[in-house]
C-alpha positions in Angstrom: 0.0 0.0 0.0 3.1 2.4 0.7 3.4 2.6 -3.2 -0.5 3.4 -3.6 0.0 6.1 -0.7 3.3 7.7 -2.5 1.2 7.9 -5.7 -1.5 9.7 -4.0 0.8 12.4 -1.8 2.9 12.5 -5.6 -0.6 13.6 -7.0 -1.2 16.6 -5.0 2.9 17.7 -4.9 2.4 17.9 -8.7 -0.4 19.7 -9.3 -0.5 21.3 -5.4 -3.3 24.1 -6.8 -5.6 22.0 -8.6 -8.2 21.8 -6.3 -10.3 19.5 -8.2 -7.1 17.3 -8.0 -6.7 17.7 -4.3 -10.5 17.2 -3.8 -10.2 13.4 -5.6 -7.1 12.6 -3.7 -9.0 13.4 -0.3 -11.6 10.5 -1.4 -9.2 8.2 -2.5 -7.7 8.5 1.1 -10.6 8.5 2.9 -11.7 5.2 0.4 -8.4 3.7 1.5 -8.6 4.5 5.4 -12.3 3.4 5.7 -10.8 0.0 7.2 -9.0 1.9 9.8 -10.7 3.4 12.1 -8.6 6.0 14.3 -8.0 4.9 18.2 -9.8 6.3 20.5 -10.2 5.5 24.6 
């Protein structure tokens, strides 16, 4: 997955004020985190 997550933080370094850009890189992390939730007490 480190590879995916590279491509993904690569996307938005590239093209850092396309928002549009920005706005599909959010989903794709938020696709790929949906099995993680974060840790709470």
């Amino acid at each position: 997955k480190m590879d995916y997550i590279v491509g993904l933080i690569d996307r938005v370094l590239c093209d850092p004020e396309n928002e549009e850009n920005i706005a599909a890189v959010r989903r794709d992390v938020n696709a790929l985190m949906a099995d993680y939730p974060l840790f709470a007490w």
